[in-house]
KOLRORO-647661 format. One record per atom (N, C-alpha, C): residue in three letters; x, y, z. Coordinates in steps of 0.02 Angstrom, whole numbers, plus 50000, padded with zeros to 5 digits. Layout:
// KOLRORO-647661
{"ALA", {X, Y, Z}}
...
END
This chain:
// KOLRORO-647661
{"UNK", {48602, 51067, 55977}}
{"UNK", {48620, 51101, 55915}}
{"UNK", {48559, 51134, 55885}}
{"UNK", {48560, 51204, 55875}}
{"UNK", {48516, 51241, 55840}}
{"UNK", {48498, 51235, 55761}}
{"UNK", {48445, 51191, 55733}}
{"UNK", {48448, 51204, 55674}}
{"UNK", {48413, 51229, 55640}}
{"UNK", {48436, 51277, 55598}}
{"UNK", {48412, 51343, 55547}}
{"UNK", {48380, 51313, 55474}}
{"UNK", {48315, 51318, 55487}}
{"UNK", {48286, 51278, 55424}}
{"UNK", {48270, 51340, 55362}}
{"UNK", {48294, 51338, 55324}}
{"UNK", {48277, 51374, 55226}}
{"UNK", {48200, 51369, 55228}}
{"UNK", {48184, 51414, 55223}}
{"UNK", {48088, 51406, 55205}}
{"UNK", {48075, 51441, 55136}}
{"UNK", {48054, 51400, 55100}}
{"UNK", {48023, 51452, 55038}}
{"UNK", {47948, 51455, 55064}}
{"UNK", {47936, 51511, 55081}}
{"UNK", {47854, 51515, 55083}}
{"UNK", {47836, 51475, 55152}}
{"UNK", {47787, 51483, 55156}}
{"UNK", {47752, 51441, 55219}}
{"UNK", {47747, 51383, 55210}}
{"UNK", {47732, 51353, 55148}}
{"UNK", {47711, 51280, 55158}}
{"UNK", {47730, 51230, 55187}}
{"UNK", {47794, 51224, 55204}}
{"UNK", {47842, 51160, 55226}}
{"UNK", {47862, 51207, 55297}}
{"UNK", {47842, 51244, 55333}}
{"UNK", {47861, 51266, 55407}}
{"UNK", {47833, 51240, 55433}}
{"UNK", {47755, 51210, 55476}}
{"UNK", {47745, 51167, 55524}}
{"UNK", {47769, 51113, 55520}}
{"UNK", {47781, 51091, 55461}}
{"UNK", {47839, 51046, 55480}}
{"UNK", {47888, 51041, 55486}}
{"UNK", {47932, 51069, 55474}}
{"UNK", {47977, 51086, 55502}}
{"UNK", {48006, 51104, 55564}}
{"UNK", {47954, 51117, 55602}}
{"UNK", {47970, 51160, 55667}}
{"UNK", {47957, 51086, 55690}}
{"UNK", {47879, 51043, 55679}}
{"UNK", {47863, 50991, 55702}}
{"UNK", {47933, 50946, 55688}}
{"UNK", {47964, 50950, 55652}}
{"UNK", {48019, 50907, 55646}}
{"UNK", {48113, 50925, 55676}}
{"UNK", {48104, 50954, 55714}}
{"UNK", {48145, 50996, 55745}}
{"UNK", {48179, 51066, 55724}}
{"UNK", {48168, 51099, 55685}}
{"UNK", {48162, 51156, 55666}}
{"UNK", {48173, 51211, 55718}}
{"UNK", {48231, 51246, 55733}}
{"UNK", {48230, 51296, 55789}}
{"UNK", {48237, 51375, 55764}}
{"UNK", {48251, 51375, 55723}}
{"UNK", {48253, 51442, 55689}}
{"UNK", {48235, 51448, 55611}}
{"UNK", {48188, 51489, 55585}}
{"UNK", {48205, 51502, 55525}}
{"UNK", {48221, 51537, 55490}}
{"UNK", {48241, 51550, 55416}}
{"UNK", {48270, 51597, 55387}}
{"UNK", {48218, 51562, 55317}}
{"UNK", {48170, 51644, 55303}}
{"UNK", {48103, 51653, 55263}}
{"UNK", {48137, 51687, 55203}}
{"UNK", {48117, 51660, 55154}}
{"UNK", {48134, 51675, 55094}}
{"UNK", {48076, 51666, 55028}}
{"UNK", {48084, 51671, 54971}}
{"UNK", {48034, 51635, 54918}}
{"UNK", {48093, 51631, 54859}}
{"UNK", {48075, 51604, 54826}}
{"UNK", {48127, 51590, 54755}}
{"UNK", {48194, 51561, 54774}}
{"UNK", {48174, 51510, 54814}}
{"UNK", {48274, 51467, 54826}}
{"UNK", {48296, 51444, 54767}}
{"UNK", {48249, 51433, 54710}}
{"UNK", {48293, 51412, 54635}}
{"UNK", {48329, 51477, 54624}}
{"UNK", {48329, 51545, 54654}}
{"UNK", {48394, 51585, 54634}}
{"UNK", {48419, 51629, 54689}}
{"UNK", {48434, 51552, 54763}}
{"UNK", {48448, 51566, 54819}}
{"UNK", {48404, 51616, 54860}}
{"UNK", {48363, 51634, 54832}}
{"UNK", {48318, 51645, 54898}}
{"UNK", {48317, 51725, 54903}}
{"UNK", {48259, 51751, 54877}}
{"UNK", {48222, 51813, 54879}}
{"UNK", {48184, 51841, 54933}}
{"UNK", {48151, 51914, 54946}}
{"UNK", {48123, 51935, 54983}}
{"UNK", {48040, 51906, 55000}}
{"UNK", {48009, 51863, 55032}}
{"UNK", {47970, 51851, 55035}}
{"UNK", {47896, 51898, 55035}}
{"UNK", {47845, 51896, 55000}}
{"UNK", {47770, 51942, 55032}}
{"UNK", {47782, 51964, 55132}}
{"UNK", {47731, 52012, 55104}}
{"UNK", {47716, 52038, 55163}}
{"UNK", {47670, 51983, 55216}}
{"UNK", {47614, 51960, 55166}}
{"UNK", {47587, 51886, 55194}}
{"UNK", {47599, 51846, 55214}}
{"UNK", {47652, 51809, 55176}}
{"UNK", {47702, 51767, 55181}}
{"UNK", {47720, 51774, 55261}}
{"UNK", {47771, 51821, 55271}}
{"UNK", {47791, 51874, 55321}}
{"UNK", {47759, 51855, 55391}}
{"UNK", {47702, 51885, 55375}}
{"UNK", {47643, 51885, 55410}}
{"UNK", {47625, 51826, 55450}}
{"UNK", {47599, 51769, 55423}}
{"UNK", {47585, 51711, 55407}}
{"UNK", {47630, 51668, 55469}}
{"UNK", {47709, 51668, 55448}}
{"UNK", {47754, 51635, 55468}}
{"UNK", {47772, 51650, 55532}}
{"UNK", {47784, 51732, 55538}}
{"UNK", {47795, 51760, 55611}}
{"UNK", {47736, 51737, 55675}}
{"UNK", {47648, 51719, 55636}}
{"UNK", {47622, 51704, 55689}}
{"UNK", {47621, 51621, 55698}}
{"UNK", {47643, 51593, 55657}}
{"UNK", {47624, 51516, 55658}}
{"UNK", {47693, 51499, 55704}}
{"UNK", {47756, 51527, 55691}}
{"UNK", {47824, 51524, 55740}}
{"UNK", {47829, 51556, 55788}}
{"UNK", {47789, 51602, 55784}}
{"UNK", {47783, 51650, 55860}}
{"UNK", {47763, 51598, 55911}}
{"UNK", {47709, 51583, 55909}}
{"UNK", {47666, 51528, 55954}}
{"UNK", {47720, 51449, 55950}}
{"UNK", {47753, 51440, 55930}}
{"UNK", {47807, 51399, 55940}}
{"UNK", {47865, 51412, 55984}}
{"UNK", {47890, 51483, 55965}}
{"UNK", {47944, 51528, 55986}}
{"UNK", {48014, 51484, 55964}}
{"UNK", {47986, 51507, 55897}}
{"UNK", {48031, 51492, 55843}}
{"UNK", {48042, 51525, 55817}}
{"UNK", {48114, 51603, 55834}}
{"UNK", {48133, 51638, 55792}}
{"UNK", {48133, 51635, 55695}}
{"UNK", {48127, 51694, 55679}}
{"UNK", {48139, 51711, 55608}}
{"UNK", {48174, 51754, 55578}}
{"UNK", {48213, 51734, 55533}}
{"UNK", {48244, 51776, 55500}}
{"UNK", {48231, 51782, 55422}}
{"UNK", {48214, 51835, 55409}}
{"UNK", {48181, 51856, 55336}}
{"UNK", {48224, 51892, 55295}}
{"UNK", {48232, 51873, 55232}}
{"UNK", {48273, 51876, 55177}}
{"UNK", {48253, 51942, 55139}}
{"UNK", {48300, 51985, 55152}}
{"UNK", {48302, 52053, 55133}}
{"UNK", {48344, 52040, 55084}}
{"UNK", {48330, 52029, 54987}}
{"UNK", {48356, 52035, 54928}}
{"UNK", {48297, 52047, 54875}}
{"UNK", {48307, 52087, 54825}}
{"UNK", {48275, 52108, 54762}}
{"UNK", {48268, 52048, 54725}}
{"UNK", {48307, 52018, 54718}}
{"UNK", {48323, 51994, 54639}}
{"UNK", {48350, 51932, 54662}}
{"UNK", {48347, 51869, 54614}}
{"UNK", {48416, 51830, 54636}}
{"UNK", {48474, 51866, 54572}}
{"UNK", {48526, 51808, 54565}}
{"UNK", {48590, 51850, 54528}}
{"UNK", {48639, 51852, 54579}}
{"UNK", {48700, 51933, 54561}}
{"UNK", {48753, 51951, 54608}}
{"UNK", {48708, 51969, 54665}}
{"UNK", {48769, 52000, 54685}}
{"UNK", {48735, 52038, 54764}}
{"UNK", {48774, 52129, 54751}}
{"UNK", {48774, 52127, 54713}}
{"UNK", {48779, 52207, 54681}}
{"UNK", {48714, 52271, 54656}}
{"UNK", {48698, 52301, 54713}}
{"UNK", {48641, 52335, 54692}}
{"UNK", {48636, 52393, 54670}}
{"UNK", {48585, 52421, 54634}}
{"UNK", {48585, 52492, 54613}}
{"UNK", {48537, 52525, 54665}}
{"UNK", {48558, 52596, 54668}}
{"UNK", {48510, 52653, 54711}}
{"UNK", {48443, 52599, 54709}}
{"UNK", {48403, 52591, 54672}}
{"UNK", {48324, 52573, 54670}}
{"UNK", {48329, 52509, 54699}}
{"UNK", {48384, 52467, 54714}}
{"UNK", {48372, 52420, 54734}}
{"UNK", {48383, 52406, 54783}}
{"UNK", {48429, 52466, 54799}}
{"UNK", {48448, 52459, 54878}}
{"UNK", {48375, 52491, 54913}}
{"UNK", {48335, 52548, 54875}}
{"UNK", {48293, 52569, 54918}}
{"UNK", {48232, 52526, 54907}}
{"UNK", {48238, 52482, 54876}}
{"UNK", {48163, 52422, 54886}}
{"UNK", {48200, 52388, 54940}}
{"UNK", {48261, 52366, 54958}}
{"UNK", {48261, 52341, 55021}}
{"UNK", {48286, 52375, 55056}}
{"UNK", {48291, 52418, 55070}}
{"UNK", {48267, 52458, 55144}}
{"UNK", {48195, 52464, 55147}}
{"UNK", {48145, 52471, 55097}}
{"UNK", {48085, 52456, 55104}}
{"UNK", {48063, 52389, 55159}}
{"UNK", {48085, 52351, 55109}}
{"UNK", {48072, 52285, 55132}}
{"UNK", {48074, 52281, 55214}}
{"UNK", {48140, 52294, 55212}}
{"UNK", {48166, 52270, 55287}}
{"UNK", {48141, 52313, 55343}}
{"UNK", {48111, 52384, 55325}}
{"UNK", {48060, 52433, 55371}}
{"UNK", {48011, 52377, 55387}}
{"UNK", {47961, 52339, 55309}}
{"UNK", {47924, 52318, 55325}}
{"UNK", {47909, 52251, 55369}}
{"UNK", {47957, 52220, 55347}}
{"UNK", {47990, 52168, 55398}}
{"UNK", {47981, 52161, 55477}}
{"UNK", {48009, 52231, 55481}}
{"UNK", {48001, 52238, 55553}}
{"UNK", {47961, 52276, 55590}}
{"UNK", {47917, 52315, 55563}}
{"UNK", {47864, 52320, 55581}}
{"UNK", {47818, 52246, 55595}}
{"UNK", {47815, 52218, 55552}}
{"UNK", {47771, 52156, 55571}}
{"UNK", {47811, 52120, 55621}}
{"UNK", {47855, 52111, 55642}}
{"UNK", {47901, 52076, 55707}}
{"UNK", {47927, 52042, 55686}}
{"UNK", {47972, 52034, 55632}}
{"UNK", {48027, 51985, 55615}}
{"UNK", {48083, 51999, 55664}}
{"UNK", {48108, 51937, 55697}}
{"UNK", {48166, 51917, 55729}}
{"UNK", {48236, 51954, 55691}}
{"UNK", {48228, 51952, 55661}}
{"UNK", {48297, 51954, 55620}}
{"UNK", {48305, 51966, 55537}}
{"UNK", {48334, 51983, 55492}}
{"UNK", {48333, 52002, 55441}}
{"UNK", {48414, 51968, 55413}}
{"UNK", {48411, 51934, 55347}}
{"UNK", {48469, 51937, 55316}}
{"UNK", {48480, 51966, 55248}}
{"UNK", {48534, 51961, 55261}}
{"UNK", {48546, 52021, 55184}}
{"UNK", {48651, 52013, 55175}}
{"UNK", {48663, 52042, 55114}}
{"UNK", {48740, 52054, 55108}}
{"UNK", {48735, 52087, 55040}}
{"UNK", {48772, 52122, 55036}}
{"UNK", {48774, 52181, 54964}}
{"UNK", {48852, 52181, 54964}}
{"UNK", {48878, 52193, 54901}}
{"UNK", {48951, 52176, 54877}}
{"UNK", {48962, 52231, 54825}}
{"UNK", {49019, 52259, 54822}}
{"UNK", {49038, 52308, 54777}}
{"UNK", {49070, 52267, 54708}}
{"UNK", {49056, 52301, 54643}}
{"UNK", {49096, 52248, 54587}}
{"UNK", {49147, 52210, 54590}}
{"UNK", {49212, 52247, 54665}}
{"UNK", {49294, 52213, 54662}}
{"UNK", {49258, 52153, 54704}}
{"UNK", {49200, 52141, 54735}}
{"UNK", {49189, 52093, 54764}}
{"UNK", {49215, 52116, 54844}}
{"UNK", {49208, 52160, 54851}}
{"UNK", {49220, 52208, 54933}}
{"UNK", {49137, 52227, 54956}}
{"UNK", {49123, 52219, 55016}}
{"UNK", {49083, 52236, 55029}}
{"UNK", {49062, 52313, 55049}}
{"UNK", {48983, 52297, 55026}}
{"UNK", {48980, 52380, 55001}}
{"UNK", {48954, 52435, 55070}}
{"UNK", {49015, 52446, 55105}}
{"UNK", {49007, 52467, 55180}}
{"UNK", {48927, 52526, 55165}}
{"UNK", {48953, 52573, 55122}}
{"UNK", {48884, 52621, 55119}}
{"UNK", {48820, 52578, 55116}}
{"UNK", {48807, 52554, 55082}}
{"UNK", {48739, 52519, 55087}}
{"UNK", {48707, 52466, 55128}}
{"UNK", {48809, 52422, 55161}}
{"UNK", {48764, 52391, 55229}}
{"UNK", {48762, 52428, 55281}}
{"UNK", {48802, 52501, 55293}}
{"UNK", {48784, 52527, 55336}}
{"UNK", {48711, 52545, 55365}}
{"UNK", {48674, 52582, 55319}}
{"UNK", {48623, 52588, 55303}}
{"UNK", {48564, 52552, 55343}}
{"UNK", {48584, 52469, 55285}}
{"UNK", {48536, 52433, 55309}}
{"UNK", {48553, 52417, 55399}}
{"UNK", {48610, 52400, 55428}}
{"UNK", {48609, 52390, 55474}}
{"UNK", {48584, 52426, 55521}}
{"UNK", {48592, 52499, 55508}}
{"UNK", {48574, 52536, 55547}}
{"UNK", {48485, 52541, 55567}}
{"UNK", {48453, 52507, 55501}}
{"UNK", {48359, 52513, 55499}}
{"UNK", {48363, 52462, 55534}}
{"UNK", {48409, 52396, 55534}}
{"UNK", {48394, 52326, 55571}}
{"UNK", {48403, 52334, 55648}}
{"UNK", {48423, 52388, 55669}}
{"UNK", {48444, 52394, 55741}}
{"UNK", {48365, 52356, 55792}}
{"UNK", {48399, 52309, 55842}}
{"UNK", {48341, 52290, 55866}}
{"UNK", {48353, 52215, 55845}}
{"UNK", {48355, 52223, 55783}}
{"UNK", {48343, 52128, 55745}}
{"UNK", {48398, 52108, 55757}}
{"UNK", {48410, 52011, 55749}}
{"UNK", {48474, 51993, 55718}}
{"UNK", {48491, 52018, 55649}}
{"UNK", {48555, 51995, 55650}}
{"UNK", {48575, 52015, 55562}}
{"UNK", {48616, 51976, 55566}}
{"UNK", {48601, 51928, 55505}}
{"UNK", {48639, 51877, 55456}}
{"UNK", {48654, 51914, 55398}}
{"UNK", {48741, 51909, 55396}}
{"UNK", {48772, 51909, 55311}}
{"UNK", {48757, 51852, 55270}}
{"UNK", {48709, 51851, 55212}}
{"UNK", {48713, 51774, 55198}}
{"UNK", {48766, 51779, 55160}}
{"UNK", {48734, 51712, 55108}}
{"UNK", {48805, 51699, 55056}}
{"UNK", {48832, 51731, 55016}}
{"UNK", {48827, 51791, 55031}}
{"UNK", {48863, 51842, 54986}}
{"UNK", {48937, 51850, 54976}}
{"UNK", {48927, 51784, 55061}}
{"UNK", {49023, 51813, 55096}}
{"UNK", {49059, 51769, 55035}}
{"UNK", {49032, 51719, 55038}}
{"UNK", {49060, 51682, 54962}}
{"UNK", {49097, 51690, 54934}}
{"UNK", {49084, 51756, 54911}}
{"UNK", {49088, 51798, 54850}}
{"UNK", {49146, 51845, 54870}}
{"UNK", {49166, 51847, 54915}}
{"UNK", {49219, 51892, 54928}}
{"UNK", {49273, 51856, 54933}}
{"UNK", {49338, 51882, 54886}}
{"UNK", {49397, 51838, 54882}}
{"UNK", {49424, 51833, 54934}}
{"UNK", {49460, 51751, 54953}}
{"UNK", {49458, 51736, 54992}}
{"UNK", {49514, 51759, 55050}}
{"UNK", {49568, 51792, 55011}}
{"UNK", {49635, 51837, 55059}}
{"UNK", {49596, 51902, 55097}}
{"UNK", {49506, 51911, 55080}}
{"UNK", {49498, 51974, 55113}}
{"UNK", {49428, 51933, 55176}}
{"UNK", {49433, 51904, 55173}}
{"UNK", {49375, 51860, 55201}}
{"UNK", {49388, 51882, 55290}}
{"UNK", {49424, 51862, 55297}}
{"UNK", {49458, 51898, 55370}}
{"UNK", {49447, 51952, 55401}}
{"UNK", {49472, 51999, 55366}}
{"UNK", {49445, 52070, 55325}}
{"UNK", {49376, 52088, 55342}}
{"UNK", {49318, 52065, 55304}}
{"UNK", {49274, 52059, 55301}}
{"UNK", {49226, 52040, 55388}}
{"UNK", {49271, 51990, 55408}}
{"UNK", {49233, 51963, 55456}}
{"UNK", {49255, 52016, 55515}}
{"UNK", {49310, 52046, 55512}}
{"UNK", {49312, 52098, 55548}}
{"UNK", {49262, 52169, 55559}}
{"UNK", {49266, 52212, 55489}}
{"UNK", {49215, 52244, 55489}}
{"UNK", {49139, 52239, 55499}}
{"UNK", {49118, 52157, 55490}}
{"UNK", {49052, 52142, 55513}}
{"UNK", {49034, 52139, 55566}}
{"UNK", {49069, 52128, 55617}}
{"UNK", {49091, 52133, 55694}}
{"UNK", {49100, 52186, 55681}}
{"UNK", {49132, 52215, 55681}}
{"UNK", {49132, 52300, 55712}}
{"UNK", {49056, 52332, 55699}}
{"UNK", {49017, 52298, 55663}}
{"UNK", {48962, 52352, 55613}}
{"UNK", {48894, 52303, 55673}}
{"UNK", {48915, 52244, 55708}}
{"UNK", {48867, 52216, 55765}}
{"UNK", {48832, 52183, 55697}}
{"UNK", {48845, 52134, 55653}}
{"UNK", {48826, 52077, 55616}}
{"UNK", {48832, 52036, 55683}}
{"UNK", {48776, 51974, 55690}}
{"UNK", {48766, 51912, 55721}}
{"UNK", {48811, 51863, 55698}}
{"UNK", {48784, 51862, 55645}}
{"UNK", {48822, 51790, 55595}}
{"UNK", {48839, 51799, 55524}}
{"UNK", {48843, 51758, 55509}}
{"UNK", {48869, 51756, 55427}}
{"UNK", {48881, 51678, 55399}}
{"UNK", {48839, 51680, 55360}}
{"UNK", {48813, 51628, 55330}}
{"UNK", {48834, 51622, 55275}}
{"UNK", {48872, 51551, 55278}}
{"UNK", {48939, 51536, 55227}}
{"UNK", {48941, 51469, 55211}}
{"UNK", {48977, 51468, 55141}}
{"UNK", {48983, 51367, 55134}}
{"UNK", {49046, 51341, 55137}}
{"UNK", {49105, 51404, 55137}}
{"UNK", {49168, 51399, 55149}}
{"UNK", {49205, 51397, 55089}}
{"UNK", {49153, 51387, 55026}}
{"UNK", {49186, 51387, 54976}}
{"UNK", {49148, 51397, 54917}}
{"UNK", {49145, 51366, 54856}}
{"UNK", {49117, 51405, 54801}}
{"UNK", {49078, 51348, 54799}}
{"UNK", {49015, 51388, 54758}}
{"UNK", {48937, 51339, 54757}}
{"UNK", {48947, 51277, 54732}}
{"UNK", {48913, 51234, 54730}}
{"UNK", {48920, 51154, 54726}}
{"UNK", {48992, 51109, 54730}}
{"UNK", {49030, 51127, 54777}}
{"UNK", {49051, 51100, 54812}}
{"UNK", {49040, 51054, 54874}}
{"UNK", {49084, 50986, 54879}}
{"UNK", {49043, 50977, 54951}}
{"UNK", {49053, 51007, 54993}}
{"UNK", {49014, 51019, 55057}}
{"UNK", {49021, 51046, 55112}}
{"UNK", {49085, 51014, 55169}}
{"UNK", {49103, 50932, 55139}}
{"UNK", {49138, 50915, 55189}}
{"UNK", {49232, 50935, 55156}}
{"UNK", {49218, 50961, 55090}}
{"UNK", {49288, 50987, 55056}}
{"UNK", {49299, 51058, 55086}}
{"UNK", {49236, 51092, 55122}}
{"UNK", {49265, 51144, 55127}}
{"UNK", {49266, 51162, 55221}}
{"UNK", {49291, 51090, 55266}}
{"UNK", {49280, 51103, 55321}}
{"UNK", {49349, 51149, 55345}}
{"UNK", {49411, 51127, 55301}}
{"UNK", {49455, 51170, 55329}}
{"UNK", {49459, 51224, 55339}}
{"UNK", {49441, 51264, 55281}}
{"UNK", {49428, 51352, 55271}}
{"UNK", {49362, 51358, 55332}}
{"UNK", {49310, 51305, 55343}}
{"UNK", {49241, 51349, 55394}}
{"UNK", {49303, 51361, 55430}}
{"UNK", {49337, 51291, 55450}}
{"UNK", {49367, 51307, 55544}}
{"UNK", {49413, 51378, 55537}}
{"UNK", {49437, 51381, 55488}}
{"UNK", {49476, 51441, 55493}}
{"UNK", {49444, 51498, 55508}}
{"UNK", {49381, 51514, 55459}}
{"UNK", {49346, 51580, 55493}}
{"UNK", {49309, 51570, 55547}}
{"UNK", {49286, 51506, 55569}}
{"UNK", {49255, 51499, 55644}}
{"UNK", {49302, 51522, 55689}}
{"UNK", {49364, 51518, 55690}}
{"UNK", {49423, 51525, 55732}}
{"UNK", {49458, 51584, 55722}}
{"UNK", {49448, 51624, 55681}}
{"UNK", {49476, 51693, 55683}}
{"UNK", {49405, 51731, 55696}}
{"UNK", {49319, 51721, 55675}}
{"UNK", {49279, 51750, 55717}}
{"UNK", {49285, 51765, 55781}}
{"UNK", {49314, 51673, 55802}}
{"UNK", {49310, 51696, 55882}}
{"UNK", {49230, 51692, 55908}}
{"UNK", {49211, 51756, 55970}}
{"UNK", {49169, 51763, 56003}}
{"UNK", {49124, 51826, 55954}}
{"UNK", {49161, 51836, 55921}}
{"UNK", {49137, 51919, 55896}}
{"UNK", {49076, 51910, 55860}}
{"UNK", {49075, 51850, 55816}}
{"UNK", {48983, 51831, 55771}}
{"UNK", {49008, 51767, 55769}}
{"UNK", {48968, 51744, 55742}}
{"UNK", {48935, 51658, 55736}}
{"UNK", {48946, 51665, 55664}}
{"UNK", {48992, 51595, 55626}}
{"UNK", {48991, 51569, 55583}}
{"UNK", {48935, 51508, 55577}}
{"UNK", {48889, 51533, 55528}}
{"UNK", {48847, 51497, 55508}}
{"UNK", {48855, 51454, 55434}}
{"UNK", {48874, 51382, 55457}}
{"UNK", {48874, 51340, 55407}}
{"UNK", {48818, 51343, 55383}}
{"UNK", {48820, 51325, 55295}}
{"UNK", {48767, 51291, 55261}}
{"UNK", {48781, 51286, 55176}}
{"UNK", {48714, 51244, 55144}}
{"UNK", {48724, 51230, 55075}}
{"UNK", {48751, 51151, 55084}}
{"UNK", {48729, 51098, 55076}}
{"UNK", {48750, 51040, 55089}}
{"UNK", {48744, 51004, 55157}}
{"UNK", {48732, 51035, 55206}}
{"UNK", {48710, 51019, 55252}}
{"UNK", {48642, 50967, 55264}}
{"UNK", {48618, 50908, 55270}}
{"UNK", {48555, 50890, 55286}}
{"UNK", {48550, 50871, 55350}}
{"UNK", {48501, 50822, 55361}}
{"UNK", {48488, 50809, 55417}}
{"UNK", {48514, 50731, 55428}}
{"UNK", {48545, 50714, 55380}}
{"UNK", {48591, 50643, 55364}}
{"UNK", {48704, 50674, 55391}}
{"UNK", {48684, 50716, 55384}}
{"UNK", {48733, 50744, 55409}}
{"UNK", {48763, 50801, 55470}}
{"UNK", {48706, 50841, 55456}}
{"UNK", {48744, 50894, 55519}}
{"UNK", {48755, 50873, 55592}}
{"UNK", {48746, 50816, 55618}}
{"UNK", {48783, 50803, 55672}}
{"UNK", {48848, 50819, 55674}}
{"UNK", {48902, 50757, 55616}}
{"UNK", {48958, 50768, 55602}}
{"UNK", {48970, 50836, 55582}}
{"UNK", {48957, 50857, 55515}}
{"UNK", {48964, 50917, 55522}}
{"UNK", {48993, 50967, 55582}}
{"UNK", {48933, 50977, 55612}}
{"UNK", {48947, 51009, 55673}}
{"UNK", {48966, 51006, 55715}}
{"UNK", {49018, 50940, 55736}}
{"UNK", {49054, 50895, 55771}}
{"UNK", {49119, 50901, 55774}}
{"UNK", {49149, 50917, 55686}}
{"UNK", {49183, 50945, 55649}}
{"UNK", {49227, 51000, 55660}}
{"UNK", {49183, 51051, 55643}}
{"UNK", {49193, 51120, 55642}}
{"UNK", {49171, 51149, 55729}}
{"UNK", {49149, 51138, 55780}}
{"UNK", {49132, 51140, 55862}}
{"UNK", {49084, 51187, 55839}}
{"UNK", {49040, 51193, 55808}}
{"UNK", {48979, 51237, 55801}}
{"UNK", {48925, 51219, 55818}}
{"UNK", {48900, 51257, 55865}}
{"UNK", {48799, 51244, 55868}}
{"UNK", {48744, 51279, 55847}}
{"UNK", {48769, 51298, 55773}}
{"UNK", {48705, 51299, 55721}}
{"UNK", {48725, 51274, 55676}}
{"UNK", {48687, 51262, 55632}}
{"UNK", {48692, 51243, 55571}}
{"UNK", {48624, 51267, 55533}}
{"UNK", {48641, 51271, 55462}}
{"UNK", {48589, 51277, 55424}}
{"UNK", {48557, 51245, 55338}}
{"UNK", {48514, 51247, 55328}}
{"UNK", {48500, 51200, 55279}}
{"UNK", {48411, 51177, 55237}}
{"UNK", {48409, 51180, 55202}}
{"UNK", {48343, 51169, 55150}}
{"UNK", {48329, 51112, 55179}}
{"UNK", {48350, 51056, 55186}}
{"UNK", {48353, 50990, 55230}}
{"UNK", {48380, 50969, 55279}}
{"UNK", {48378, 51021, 55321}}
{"UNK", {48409, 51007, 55388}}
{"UNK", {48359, 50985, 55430}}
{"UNK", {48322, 50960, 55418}}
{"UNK", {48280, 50910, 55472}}
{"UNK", {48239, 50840, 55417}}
{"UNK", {48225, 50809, 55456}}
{"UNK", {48175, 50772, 55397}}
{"UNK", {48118, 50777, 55382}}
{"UNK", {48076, 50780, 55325}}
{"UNK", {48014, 50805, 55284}}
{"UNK", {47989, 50757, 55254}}
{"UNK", {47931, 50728, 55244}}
{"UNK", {47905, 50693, 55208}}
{"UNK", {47856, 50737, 55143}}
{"UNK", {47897, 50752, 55079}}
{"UNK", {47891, 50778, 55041}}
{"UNK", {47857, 50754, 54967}}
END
């Protein structure tokens, strides 16, 4: 089982990886889910996981808040995510949402199209999209060549094990087409079951391995 460790910043990644850590997803500011990290940062992480060969995926967002952006914010991340990959990030996540809570095809087009090359994770934006269009959604992300989509199955602080029915449902209408990526409640006291659960081999999580913190 692949597990996708939350990094704010560098500090807690060698261990992490040292603690089974197979992928990460680079961020800074998880007190408001997790912002675009420095270029340093960036920097930093891609060579300390490189030499592991421990993919990365770097958090292409402005702001925390919605996931509703304006012109300037969409073009600081397309910034971002140029810069991203110039330095060799694995992968990039991101999700942008229109006010009805529809996703905002013009602007992920866009970005997907600069990510060509990388993975691409929808994060938890999908959340946010009501849940009769979720289907919907997971269709056009597949068509648009999204990897995954990174979801808790249900609305924030909830447990993760209340919302196993709805994962299996979108694990099972994904199919083969992207990877449903559990997370949010997930630790390393749990994602066995978890993922035992739902027949998935990733998972993801702030504590998905153990840390002596």
């Amino acid at each position: 089982m692949l597990k996708e460790f939350c990094a704010e910043n560098y500090t807690l990644i060698p261990a992490a990886i040292a603690a089974g850590a197979r992928r990460i997803e680079l961020c800074d500011n998880l007190a408001v889910g997790g912002t675009t990290p420095s270029t340093g940062v960036i920097e930093e992480v891609l060579s300390y996981a490189g030499e592991k060969e421990v993919p990365v995926m770097t958090m292409i967002r402005p702001r925390g808040g919605d996931f509703i952006y304006n012109d300037i914010e969409l073009k600081i991340m397309h910034t971002d995510l140029i810069e991203a990959k110039k330095l060799g990030t694995d992968g990039v996540v991101f999700g942008c949402l229109t006010p009805s809570g529809w996703l905002d095809e013009e602007a992920l087009e866009l970005l997907i199209d600069n990510a060509e090359g990388l993975q691409i994770t929808f994060h938890m934006a999908f959340d946010e999209i009501p849940e009769n269009r979720q289907f919907e959604a997971i269709d056009w992300l597949a068509e648009h060549g999204v990897d995954r989509i990174l979801t808790h199955g249900g609305k924030a602080g909830t447990a993760i094990e209340e919302n196993l029915p709805r994962l299996k449902e979108l694990i099972d209408y994904a199919g083969d087409r992207l990877i449903i990526l559990p997370g949010a409640g997930i630790t390393h006291q749990n994602a066995e079951e978890v993922a035992a659960a739902l027949g998935v081999n990733e998972v993801h999580g702030t504590k998905i391995v153990p840390l002596a913190q």
